[in-house]
N, C-alpha and C positions, 0 to 999 in steps of 0.2 A: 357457520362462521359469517361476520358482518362481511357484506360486502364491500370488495376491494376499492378502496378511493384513493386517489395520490394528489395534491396540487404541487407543482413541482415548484413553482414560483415561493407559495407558500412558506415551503420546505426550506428553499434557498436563504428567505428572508430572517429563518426562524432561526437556521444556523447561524447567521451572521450576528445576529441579537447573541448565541448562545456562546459564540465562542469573544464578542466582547463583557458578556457575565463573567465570564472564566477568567479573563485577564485582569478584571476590575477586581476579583473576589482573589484570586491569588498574587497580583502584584506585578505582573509582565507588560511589555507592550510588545516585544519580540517574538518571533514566532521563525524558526528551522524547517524547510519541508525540500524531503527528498524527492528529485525531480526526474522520475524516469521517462517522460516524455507520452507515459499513455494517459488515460481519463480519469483515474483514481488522484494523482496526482497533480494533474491539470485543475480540477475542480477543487482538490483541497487547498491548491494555493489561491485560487480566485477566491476562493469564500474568507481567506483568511486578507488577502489583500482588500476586500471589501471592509470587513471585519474591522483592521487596524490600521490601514493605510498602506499602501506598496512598499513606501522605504521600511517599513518594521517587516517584511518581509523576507527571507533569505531563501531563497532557491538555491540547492546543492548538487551536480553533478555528478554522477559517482559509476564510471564507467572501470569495468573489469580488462584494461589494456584496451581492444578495441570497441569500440559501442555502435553499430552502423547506423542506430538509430540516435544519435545524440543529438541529431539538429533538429530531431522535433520536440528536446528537451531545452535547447535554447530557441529554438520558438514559442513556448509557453513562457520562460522567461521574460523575453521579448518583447508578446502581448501585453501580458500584466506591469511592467516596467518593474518588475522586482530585481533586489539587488540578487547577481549570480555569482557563482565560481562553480570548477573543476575539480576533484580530489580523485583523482586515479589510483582504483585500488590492487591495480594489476599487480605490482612488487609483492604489495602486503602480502596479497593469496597465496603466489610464491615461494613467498618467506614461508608461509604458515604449512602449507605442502611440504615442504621440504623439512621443517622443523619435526612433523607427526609423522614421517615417513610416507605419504600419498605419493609422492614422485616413485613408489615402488622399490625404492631401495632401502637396504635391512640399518637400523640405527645403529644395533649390535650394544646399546649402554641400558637397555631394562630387559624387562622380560617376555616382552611379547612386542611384536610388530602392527604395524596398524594397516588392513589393509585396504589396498586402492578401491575408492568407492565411488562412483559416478554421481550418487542422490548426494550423500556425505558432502562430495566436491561442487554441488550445484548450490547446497543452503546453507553452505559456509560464505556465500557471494551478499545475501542479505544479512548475514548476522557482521561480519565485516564493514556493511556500510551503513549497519545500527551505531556499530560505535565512533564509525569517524562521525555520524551526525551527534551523536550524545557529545563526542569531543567538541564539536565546533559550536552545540547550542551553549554547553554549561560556557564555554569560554564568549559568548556571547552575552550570557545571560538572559538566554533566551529558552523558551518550551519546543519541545518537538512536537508537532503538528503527525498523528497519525493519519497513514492515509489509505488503510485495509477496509472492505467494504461486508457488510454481512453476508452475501454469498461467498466468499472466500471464506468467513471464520467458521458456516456453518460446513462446511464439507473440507474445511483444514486444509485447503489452497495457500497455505500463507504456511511463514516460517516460525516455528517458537522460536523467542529471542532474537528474532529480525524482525520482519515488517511487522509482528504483532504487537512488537516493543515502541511506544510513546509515550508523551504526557499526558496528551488528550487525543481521543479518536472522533475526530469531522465524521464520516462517512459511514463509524462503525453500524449504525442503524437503518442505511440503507441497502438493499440489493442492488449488484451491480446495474440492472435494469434503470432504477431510480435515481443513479448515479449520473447516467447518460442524459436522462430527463433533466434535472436538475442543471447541467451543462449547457444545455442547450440553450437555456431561461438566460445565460450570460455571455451577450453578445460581445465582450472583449476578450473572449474564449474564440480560436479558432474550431469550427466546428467539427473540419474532419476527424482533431485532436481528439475530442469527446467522443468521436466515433468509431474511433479509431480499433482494431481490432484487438484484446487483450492478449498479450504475452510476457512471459521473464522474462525475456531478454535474453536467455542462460541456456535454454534447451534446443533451441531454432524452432520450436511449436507454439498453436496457441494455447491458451489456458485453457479453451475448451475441448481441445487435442490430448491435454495430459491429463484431465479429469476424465477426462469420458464422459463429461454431461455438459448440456448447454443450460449458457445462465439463464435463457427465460423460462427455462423448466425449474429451476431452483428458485426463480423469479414467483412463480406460480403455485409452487410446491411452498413457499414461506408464504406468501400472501394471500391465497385460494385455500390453502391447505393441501392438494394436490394439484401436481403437473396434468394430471388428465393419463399418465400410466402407469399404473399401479408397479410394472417390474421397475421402473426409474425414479417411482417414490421413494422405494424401498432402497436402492441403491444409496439416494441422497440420505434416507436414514442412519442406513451403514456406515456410513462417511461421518455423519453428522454423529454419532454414538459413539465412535471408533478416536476422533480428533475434538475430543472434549480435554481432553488433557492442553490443550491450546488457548484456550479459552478464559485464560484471566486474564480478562479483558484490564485496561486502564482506564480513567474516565472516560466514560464515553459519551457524546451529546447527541442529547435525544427531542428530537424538535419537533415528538408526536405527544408530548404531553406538555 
């Protein structure tokens, strides 16, 4: 395999060119991006505010009742001066619990009960805040900005029908590793934000807590070919073979070719 090179700068500049192609070639100047306050979304909205200008930007809040991290999500706002709001999906999930029977009591009006499920109840939180952004872009008229990274797609980190769902995917083609690189190259990004440590928000763990792998080994394992351990190659295989079913991808921009 060629040896590994990254210019992050590069990288930065190439997206910014790529996601003003995309507006120019489809018709937008608006751009939606849900804003949870870590580095995946941090970076998407700076490239997108570079891209098309801050006010074409819309940063989304989208806290499940309480968010304890929400002020690093209007801190990102903040820096970049893009326009924000809040949409609290706490009721919705509620509603939606209570409707399929999750709250554990019996419906009694079909045929079978649904039962209480912990994973079920955790990625029902992204697919709920896929659709108030599709709500709030179409009525803008505006694209939703995906902001999932390729270490998440290859080991199925992410949600089918939530975070995998957008118009175009910024990030899809780098590993989280190169996501943080690239962050750092823009200094009206706070940097702890881009450094910040990845988690749901939804589990009280980090990403790298509920995979079981750390991203600079899948970091390594995509751009080396391996991590350097063959039992954690094969792990991220399994992952990656297992969570193909995920994978239809939307455009995605690719700023290596």
């Amino acid at each position: 395999m060629e040896a590994y090179r990254f210019d992050p700068e590069a990288v930065r500049d190439r997206l910014v060119e790529l996601i003003r192609e995309t507006a120019s070639a489809q018709g937008f100047s608006r751009v939606v991006v849900g804003i949870s306050g870590g580095k995946d979304s941090t970076v998407t909205a700076a490239l997108c505010a570079r891209a098309l200008g801050k006010e074409n930007v819309y940063g989304v809040m989208l806290p499940d009742g309480e968010q304890k991290d929400i002020s690093d999500s209007r801190a990102v706002c903040g820096a970049l001066g893009i326009r924000q709001r809040t949409v609290n999906i706490g009721a919705i999930h509620q509603a939606l619990k209570s409707a399929t029977d999750q709250n554990g009591n019996t419906a009694g009006d079909g045929e079978f009960s649904v039962p209480v499920s912990r994973a079920s109840d955790i990625n029902v939180g992204p697919r709920l805040r896929m659709t108030v952004l599709r709500y709030i872009a179409q009525a803008l008229d505006a694209r939703l900005a995906g902001t999932g990274n390729l270490s998440e797609a290859t080991t199925g980190y992410c949600t089918k029908d939530g975070d995998t769902s957008c118009d175009f995917a910024v990030l899809g083609k780098l590993t989280s590793v190169e996501v943080v690189q690239v962050g750092l190259t823009m200094p009206e990004l706070p940097a702890e934000l881009v450094q910040k440590t990845p988690s749901d928000g939804l589990s009280g763990k980090s990403d790298e807590e509920n995979m079981g792998l750390k991203y600079a080994d899948i970091h390594r394992y995509l751009r080396e070919g391996s991590c350097g351990d063959p039992q954690t190659d094969e792990k991220i295989r399994k992952r990656e073979a297992a969570n193909m079913h995920k994978r239809r991808m939307p455009l995605t921009l690719n700023p290596f070719e």
